[in-house]
C-alpha positions as CSV (number, residue, x, y, z in Angstrom):
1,X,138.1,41.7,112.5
2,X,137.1,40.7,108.7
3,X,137.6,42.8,106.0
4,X,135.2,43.4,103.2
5,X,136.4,44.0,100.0
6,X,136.1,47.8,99.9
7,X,138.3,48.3,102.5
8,X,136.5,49.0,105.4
9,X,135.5,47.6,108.5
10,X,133.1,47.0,111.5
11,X,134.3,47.3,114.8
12,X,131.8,47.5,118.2
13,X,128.3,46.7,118.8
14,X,125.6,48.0,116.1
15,X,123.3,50.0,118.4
16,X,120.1,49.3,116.3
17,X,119.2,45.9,115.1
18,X,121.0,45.1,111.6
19,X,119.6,41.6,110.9
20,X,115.7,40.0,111.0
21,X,114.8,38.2,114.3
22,X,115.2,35.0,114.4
23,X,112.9,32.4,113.3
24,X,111.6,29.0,115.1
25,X,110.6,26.3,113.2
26,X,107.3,25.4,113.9
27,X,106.1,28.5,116.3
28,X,103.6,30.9,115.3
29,X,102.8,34.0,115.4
30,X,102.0,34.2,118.5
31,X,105.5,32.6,119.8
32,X,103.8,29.5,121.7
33,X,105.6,26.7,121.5
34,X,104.4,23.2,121.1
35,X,105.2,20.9,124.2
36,X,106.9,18.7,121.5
37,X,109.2,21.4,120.6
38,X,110.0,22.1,124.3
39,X,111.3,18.1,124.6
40,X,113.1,18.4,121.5
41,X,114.9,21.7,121.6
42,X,114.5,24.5,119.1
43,X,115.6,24.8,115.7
44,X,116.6,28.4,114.6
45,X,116.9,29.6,111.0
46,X,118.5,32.4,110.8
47,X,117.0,33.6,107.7
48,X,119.3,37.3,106.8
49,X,123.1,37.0,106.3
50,X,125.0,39.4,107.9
51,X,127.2,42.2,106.3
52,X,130.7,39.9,106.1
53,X,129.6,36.1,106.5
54,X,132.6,34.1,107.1
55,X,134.6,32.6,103.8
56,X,136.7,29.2,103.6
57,X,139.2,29.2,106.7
58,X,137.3,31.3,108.8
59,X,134.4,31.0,110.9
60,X,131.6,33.2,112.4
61,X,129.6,32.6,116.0
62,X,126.2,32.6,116.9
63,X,125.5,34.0,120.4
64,X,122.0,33.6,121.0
65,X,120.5,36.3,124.1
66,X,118.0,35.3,126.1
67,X,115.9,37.5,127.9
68,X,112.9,36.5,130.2
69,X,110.2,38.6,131.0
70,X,111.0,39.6,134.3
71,X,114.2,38.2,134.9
72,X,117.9,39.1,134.1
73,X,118.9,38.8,130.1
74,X,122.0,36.3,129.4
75,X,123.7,35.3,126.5
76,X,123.7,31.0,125.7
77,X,127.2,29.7,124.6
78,X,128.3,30.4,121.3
79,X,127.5,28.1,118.0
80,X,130.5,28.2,115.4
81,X,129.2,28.5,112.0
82,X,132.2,27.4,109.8
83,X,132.6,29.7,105.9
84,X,131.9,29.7,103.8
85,X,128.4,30.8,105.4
86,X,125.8,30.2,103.2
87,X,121.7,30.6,103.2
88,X,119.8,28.8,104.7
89,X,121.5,28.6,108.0
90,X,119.7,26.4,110.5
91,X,121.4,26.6,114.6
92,X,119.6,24.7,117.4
93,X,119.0,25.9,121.0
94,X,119.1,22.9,123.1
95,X,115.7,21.6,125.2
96,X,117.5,22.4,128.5
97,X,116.9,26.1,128.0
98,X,113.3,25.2,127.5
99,X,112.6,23.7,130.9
100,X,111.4,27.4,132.7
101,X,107.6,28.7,132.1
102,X,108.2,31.7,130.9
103,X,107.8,34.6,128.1
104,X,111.0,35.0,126.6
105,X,112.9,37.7,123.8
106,X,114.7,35.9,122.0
107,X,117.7,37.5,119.7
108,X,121.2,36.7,118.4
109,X,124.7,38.2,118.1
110,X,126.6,37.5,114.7
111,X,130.6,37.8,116.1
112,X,133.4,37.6,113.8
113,X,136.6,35.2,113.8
114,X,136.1,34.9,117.6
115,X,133.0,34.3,119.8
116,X,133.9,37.0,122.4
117,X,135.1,39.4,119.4
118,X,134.0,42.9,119.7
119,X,133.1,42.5,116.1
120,X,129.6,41.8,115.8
121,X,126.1,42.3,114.6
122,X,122.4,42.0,117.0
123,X,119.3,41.1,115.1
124,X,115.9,42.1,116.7
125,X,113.5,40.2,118.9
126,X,111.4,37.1,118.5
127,X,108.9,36.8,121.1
128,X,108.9,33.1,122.7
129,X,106.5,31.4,125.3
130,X,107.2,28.3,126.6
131,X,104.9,26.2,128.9
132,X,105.6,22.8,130.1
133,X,102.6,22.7,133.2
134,X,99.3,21.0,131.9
135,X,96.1,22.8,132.6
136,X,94.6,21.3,135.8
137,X,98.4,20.9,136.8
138,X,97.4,17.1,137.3
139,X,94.7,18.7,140.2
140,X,90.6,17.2,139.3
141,X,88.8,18.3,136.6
142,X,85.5,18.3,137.8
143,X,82.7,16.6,135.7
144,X,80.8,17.9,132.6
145,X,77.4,18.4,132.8
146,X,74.2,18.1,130.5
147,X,72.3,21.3,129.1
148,X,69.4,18.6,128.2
149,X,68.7,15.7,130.1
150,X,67.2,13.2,129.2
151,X,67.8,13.7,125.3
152,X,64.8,12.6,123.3
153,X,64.1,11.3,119.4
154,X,63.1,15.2,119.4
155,X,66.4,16.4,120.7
156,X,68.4,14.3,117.9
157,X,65.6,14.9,114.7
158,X,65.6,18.9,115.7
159,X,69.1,19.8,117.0
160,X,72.0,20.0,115.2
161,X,74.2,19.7,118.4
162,X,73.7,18.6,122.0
163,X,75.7,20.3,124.5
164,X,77.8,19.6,127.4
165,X,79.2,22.5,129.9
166,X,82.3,22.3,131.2
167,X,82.7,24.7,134.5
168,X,86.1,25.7,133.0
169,X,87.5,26.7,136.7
170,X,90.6,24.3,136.4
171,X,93.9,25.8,137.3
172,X,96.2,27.9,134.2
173,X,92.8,28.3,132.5
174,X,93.9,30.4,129.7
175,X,92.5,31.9,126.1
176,X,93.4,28.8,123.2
177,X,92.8,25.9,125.7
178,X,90.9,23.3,124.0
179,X,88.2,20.6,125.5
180,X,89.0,17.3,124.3
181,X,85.3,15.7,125.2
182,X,84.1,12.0,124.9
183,X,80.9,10.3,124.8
184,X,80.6,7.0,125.6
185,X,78.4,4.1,126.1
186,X,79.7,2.4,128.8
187,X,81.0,3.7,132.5
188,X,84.9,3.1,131.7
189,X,87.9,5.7,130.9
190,X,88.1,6.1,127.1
191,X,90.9,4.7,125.0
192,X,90.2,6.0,121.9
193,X,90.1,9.1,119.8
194,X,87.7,11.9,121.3
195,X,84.3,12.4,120.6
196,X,84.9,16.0,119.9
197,X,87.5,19.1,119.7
198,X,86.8,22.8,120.6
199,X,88.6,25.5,121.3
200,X,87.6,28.2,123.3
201,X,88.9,32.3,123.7
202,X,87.9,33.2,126.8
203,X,90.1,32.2,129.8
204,X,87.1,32.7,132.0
205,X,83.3,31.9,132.7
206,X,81.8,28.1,131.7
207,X,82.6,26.8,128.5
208,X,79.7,25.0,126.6
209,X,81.1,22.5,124.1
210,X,78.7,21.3,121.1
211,X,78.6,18.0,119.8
212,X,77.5,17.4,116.7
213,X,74.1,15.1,116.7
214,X,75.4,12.8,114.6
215,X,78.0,11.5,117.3
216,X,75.2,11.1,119.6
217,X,73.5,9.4,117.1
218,X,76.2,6.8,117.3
219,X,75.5,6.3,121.0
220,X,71.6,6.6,121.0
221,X,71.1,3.2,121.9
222,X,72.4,3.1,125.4
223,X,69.9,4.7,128.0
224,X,72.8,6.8,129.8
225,X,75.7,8.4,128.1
226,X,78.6,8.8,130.2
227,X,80.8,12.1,129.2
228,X,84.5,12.7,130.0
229,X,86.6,15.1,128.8
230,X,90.5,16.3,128.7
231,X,91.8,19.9,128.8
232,X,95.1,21.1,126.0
233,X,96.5,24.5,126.2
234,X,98.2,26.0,123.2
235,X,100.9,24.4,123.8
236,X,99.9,21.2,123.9
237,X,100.1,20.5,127.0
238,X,97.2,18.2,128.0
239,X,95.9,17.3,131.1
240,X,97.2,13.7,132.3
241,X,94.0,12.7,133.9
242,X,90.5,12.4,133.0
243,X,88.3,14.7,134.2
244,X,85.2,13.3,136.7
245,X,82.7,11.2,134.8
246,X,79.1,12.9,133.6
247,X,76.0,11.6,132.4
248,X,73.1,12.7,130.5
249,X,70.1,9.8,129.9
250,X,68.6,8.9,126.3
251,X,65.1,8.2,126.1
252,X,63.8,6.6,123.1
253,X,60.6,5.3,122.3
254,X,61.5,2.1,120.1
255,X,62.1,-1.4,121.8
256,X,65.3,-3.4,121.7
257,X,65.8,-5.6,118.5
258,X,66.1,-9.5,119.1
259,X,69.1,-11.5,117.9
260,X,68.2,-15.2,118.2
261,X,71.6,-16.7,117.3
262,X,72.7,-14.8,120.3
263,X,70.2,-15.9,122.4
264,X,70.8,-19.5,121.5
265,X,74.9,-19.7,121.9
266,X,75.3,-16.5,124.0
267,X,77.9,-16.0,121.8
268,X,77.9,-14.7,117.9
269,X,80.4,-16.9,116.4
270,X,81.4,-18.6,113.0
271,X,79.1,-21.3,113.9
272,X,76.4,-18.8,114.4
273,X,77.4,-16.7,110.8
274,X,77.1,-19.9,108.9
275,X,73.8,-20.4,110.7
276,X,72.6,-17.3,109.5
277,X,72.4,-14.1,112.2
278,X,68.8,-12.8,111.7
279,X,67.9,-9.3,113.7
280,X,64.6,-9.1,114.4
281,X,62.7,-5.7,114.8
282,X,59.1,-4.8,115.9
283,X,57.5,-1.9,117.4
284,X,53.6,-0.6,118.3
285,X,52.9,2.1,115.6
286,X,53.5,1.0,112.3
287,X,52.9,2.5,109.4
288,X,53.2,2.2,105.4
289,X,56.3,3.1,104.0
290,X,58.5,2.6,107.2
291,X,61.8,1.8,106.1
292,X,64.2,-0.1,108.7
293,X,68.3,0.1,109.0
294,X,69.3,-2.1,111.5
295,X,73.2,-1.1,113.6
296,X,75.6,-3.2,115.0
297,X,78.6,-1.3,116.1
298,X,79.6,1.2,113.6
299,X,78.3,-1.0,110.3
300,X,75.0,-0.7,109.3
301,X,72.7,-2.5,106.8
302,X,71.1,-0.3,103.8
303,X,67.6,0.5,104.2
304,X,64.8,-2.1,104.3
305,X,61.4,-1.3,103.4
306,X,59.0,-2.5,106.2
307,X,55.6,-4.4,104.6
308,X,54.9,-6.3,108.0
309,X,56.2,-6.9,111.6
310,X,58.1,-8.6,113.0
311,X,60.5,-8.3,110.6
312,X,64.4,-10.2,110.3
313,X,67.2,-8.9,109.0
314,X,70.3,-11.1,107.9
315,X,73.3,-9.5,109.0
316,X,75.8,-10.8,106.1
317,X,79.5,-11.9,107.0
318,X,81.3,-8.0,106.0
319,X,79.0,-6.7,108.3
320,X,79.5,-8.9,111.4
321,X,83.1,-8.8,111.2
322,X,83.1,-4.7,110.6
323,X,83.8,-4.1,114.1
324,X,87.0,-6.4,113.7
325,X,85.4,-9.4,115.8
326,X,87.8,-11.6,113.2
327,X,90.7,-9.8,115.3
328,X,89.1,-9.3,118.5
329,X,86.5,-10.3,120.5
330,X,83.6,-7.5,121.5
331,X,81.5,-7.8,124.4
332,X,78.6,-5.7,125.0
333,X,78.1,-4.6,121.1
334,X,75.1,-2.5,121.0
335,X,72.8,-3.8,118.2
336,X,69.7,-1.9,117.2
337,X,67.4,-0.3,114.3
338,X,66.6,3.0,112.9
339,X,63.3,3.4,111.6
340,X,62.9,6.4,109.2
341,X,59.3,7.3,108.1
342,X,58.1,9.3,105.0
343,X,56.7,12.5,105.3
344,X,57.5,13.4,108.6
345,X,60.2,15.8,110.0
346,X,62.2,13.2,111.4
347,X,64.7,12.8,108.4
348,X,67.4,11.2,110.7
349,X,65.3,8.3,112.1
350,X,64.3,7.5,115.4
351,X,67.1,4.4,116.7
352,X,66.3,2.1,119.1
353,X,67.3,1.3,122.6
354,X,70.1,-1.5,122.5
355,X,70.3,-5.5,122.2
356,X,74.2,-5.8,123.6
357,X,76.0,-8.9,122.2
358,X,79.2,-10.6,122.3
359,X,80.8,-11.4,119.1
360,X,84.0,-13.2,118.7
361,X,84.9,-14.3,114.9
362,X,88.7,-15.2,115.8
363,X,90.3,-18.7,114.5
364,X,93.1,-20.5,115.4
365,X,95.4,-20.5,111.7
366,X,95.2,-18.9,108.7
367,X,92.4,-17.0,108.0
368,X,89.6,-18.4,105.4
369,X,89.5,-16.9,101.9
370,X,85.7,-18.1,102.4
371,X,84.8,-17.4,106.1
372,X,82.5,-18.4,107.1
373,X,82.3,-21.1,105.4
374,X,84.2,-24.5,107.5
375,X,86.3,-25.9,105.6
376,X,89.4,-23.8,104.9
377,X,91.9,-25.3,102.2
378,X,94.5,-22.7,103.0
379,X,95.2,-25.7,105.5
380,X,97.7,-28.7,105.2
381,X,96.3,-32.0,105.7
382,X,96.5,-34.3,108.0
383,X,98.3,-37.6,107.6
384,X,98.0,-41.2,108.7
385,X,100.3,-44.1,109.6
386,X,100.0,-47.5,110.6
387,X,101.8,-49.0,113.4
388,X,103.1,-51.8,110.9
389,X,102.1,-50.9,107.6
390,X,103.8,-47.3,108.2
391,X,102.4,-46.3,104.6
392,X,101.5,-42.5,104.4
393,X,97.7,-42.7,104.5
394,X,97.3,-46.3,104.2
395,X,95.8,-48.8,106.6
396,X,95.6,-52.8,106.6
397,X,95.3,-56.2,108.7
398,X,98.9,-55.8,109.9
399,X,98.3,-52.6,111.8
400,X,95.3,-54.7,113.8
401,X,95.3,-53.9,117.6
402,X,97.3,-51.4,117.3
403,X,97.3,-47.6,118.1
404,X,97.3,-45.3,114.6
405,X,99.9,-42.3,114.3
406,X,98.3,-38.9,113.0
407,X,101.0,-36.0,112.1
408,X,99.9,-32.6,110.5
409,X,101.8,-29.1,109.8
410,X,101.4,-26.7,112.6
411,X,98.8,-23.9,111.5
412,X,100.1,-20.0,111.3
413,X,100.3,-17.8,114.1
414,X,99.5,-20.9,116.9
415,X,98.9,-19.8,120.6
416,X,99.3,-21.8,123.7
417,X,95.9,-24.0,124.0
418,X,94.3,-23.8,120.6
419,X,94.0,-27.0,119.5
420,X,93.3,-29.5,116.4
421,X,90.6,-32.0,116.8
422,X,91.4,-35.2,114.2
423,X,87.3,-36.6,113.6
424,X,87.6,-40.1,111.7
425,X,84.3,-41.3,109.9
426,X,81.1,-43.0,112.2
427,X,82.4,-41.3,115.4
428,X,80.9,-38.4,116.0
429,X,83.8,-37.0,118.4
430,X,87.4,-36.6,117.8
431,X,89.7,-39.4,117.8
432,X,92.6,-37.9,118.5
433,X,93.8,-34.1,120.1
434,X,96.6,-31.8,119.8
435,X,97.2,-29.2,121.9
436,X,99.7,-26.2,121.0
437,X,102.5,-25.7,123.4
438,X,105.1,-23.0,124.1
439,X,107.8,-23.0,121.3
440,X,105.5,-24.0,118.3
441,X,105.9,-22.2,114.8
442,X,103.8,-22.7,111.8
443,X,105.4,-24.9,109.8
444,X,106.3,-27.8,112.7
445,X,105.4,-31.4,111.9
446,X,103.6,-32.6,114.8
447,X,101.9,-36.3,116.1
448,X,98.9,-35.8,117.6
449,X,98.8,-36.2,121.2
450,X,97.3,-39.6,121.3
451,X,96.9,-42.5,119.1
452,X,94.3,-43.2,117.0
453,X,92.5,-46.2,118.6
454,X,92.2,-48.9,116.1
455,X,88.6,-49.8,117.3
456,X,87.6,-46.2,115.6
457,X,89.4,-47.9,112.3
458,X,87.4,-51.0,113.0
459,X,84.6,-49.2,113.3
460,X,84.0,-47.4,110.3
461,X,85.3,-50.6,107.9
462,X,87.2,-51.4,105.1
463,X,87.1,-48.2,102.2
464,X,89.6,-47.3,100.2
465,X,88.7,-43.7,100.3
466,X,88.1,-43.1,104.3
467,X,87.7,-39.4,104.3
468,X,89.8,-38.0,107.8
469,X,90.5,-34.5,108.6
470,X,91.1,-32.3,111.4
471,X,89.6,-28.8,113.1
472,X,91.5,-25.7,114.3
473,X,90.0,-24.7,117.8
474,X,90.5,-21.8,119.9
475,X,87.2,-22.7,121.7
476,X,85.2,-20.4,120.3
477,X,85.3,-20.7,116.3
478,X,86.6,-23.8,114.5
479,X,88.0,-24.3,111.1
480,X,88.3,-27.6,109.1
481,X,91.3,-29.4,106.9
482,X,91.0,-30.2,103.9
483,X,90.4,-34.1,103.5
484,X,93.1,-36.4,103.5
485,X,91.9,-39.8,101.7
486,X,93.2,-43.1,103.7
487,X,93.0,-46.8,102.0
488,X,92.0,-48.6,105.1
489,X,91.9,-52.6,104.1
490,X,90.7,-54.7,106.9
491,X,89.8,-57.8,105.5
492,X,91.6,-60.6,105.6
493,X,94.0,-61.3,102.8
494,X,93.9,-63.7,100.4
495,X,96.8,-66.5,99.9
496,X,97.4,-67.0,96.3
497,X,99.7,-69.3,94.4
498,X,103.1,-68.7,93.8
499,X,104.0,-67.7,90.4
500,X,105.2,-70.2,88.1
501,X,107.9,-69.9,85.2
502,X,106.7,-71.0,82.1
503,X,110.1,-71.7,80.7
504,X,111.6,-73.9,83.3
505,X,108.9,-76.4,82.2
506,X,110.9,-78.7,79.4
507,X,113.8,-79.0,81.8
508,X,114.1,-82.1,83.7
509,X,115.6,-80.3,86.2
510,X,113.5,-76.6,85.8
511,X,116.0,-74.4,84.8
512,X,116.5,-71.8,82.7
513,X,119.3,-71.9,80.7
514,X,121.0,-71.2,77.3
515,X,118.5,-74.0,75.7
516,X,115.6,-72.7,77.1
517,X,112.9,-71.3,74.3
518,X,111.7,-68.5,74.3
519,X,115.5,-67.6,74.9
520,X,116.6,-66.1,78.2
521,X,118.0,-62.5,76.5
522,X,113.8,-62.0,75.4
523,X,112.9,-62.3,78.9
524,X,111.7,-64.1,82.2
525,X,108.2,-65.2,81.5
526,X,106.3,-65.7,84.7
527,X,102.7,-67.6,84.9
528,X,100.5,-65.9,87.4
529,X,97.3,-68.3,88.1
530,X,95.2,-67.6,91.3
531,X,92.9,-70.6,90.8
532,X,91.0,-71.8,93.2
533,X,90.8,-67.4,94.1
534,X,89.8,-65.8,91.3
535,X,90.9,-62.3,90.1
536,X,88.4,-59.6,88.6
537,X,89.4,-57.7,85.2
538,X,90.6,-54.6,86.6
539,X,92.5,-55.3,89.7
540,X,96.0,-54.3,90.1
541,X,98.5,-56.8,90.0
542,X,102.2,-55.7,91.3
543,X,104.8,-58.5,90.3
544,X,107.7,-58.3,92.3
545,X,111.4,-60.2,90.7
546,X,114.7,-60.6,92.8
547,X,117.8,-61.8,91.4
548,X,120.4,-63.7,93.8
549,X,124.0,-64.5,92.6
550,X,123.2,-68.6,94.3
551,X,120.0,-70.3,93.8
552,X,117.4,-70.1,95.3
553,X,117.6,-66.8,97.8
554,X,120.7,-66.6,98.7
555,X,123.2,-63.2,98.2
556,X,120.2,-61.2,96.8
557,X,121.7,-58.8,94.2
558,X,120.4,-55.2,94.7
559,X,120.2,-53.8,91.1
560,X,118.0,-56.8,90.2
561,X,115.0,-55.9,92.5
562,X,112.2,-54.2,90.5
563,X,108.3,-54.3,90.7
564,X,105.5,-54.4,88.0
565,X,102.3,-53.0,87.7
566,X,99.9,-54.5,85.4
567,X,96.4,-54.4,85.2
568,X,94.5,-58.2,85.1
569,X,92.7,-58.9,82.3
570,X,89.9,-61.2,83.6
571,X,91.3,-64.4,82.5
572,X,92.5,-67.7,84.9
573,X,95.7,-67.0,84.5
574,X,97.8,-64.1,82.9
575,X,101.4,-63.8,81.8
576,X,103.7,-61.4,82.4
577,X,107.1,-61.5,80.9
578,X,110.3,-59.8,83.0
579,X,112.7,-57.7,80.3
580,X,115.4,-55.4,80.5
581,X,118.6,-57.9,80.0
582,X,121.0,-56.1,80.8
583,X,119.6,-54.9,84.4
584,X,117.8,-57.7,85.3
585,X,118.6,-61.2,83.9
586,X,122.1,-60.7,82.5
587,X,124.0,-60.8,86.2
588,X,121.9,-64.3,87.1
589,X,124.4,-66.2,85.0
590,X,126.1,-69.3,86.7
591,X,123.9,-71.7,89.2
592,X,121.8,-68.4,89.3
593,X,118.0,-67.5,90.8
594,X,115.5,-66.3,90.3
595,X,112.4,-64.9,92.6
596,X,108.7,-63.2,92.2
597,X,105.7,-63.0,94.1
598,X,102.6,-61.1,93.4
599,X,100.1,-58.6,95.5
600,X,96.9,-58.1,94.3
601,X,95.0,-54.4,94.8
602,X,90.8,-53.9,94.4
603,X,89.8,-50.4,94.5
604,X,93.3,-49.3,95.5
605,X,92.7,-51.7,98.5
606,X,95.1,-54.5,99.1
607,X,93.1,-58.1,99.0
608,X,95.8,-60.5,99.3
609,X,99.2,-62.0,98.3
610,X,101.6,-64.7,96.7
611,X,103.8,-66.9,98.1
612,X,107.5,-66.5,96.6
613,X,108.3,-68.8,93.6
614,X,112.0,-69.7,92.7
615,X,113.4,-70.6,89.5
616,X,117.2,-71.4,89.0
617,X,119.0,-69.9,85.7
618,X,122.1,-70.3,84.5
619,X,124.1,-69.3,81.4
620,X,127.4,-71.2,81.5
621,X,127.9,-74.1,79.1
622,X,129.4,-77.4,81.1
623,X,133.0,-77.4,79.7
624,X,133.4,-74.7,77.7
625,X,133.4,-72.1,80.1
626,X,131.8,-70.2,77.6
627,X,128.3,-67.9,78.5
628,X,125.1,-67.7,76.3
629,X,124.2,-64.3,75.5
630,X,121.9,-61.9,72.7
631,X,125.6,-61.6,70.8
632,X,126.7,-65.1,71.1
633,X,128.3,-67.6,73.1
634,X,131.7,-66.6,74.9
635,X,133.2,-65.9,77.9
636,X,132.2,-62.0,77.6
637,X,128.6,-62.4,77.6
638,X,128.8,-63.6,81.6
């Protein structure tokens, strides 16, 4: 028992309803609950409080009664509500309750302290149906049928529906079921959305659904229409099956359009887009002012005006992939025209009977910023290596005979059997294939699956810009790499002189030494002269110099290695003088060498190469002990 603050208190039953009946989230009016709501379970809000709600400490109960039409009322368990008590207050009745067909009152007790206290308060009713059984109770729904048949260009300019009859005499037909009603072109159980809604009453008699013309419109290419249709109650229950399949036929005076790119590949496919995809339209009774809007799928063109037949329409890129052909692949896509003539009562157009295509726009990688266009530069290149030479993207004599490695990035999104072709200039297939395999992710560096067979390098010459790429192929659409430029060198190289050191000259013995002019500390000079070859102004020379602790090659010492690049000036012979003391002359200091040797590029292409020429240097005075240097001579400039 609670107290109020007056004094007094409740104690029994109140024998009229004190609080509002309950309310269900998500019910009506007229207390029909949603088949979602029946899997869920019910939440209550219980929307009045009652005369003392509970306060910190104690709690109140909420005994919900159930009471079936027909059947004996009882009470569900009891639902603490913990104070203080507080609007809103939401309880649940859980979906196991919910399992019956039945009409149900539904009200609540409020107790006090206790759940079986004799303390409480009743609210009123809430009237509650529940229905879990579809209509048709998964029996056959028997097929709709036309009111028209065949429907004519007449039917669709003067109607503004064309209706379908359903017999209605499925079992639980009740008032508030609803026909969910496809229209299709094709003899096959619907997968998407349905045609049309409608909701009917009556619970008795035939029920004539009306669909609006334009729908049909969509569909007036295909001689037969084939008509299904579902069955919901007001609960939501729909029908699990399909009913029986109908059909009405579509007559229409207009000829199938031609599609020549189709005709030719029996496919439309990038290769086809970047073609051009013409539609070609002609019929008998022309007239001036025709205007023409040719359909594929759900995209259509804006209107043409017609000044002579035949006439051809270029479908543009947007509108061929509008049906998603870049993500899927549609067979059977009905193509046609609608003609629309001036001055006539036929304001929608008369549409023609159907070409049906297939279209597949799909690649295999990333999608082109450009499509259709071939070339895609979202993709990596592909690159090249000798057997011998083993320089990225460079080719020469050495890697003769023998088969060339190709590697590329694997492309996004790759599925098992897409392939990239690799096509290598003069051969007009590819040299080499790869072929995606379980376990590849973008990203992977991969060799193709075969060697590049050097007779296709023979083949196509000596260039130093040999333009190779690679296609994406899923076997249908293709997409090309960007080019990778290769320096393939196949000619012979040349043998040219080994470089000479100017300095060692006035030594009886060719040193270079502390007496040696210009002095050592100024540099190396080395004498490049390719006589009898002779070098063209312009060519690349790259000098190569080697230091070794004992003359002539022996003990190389790394931090002395370096190589030149200096352009040839177009004279016999051409100078080139090696600095950087410290790095590279200052550690050749007692019975010392020297090395260098020269290669010699054209047009980034490698023509030939020196032999190595030696020169011994030494810094160390006989006797002394004592080292020649840029600061002197002592024994700290060794």
């Amino acid at each position: 028992m609670t107290t109020n603050t007056s004094g007094s208190t409740l104690s029994g039953p109140s024998v009229v309803p004190s609080l509002p009946a309950p309310k269900v989230q998500g019910v009506g009016s007229d207390g029909i609950i949603p088949a979602t709501l029946i899997a869920k379970g019910l939440r209550v809000e219980l929307t009045e409080l009652w005369t003392y709600p509970a306060i910190l400490g104690e709690s109140d109960y909420v005994v919900f009664v159930w009471a079936p039409d027909g059947a004996a009322t009882y009470k569900l368990p009891a639902i603490e509500l913990k104070g203080p008590v507080t609007l809103p207050v939401y309880v649940t009745i859980p979906s196991n309750y919910l399992q019956k067909n039945e009409v149900v009152q539904l009200s609540y007790e409020i107790h006090s302290l206790f759940p079986n206290s004799n303390v409480y308060e009743i609210s009123a009713n809430t009237q509650l149906k529940l229905d879990t059984i579809a209509p048709g109770a998964n029996g056959n729904l028997s097929a709709p049928e036309p009111i028209i048949d065949p429907i004519t260009d007449s039917d669709l300019q003067t109607r503004p529906t064309i209706d379908f009859k359903v017999l209605g005499d499925y079992w639980g037909r009740a008032s508030g079921d609803t026909i969910l009603f496809w229209v299709s072109g094709i003899d096959a159980v619907p997968t998407g959305l349905p045609t049309h809604k409608q909701t009917f009453v009556s619970d008795s008699g035939e029920m004539i659904v009306n669909i609006p013309v334009a729908e049909i419109l969509k569909l007036s290419a295909y001689p037969v229409l084939y008509l299904f249709y579902k069955v919901m109650d007001a609960s939501t229950n729909t029908s699990h099956q399909f009913s029986f399949v109908g059909q009405v036929n579509r007559i229409t005076s207009l000829p199938a359009p031609g599609v020549p790119a189709y005709d030719l590949r029996g496919i439309i496919n990038r290769d086809a887009a970047r073609s051009g995809v013409v539609v070609s339209v002609n019929y008998t009774d022309f007239q001036a002012g025709d205007e023409c809007v040719v359909n594929m799928g759900v995209a259509s063109t804006d209107r043409v005006k017609i000044t002579s037949l035949p006439l051809d329409v270029r479908i543009e890129w947007k509108m061929l992939i509008a049906n998603g052909a870049d993500t899927q692949r549609n067979n059977k896509l009905p193509v046609t025209y609608t003609i629309f003539r001036a001055g006539t009562s036929l304001v929608r157009g008369i549409t023609s009977s159907a070409k049906l295509i297939d279209e597949d726009q799909r690649v295999a990688g990333i999608e082109n910023p450009l499509a259709p266009i071939l070339i895609n530069r979202s993709l990596d290149s592909v690159t090249i290596f000798g057997a011998v030479s083993n320089k990225p993207n460079y080719l020469d004599t050495t890697d003769a005979g023998k088969g060339v490695r190709a590697s590329f990035k694997v492309f996004k999104n790759p599925k098992v059997g897409e392939r990239a072709l690799l096509y290598w200039p003069n051969r007009p297939d590819s040299v080499a294939t790869y072929t995606v395999v379980q376990g590849d992710v973008e990203g992977m560096i991969k060799d193709f699956d075969n060697l590049i067979p050097w007779q296709d390098i023979q083949n196509s010459g000596t260039n130093p810009n040999t333009l190779v790429y690679y296609q994406t192929d899923n076997g249908v659409n293709q997409q090309q790499s960007p080019n990778t430029v290769v320096t393939v060198s196949l000619a012979p190289l040349v043998r040219f002189a080994r470089p000479t050191f100017p300095q060692s000259v006035d030594h009886p013995n060719r040193f270079i030494n502390c007496y040696t002019k210009p002095v050592i500390w100024d540099g190396v000079e080395v004498l490049i002269t390719p006589a009898p070859h002779v070098l063209q102004a312009g060519d690349k020379v790259l000098l190569t110099w080697q230091g070794f602790r004992n003359y002539p090659d022996r003990n190389p010492i790394p931090e002395t290695f370096e190589v030149f690049t200096f352009t040839w000036a177009g004279t016999a012979a051409q100078k080139f003088v090696v600095t950087n003391y410290e790095k590279l002359i200052r550690p050749l200091s007692d019975f010392s060498g020297g090395s260098a040797k020269y290669q010699v590029l054209r047009n980034n292409v490698l023509i030939g190469e020196s032999a190595v020429g030696y020169v011994q240097i030494d810094r160390k005075y006989s006797g002394s002990g004592n080292y020649c240097g840029p600061k002197g001579n002592g024994p700290l400039e060794k």
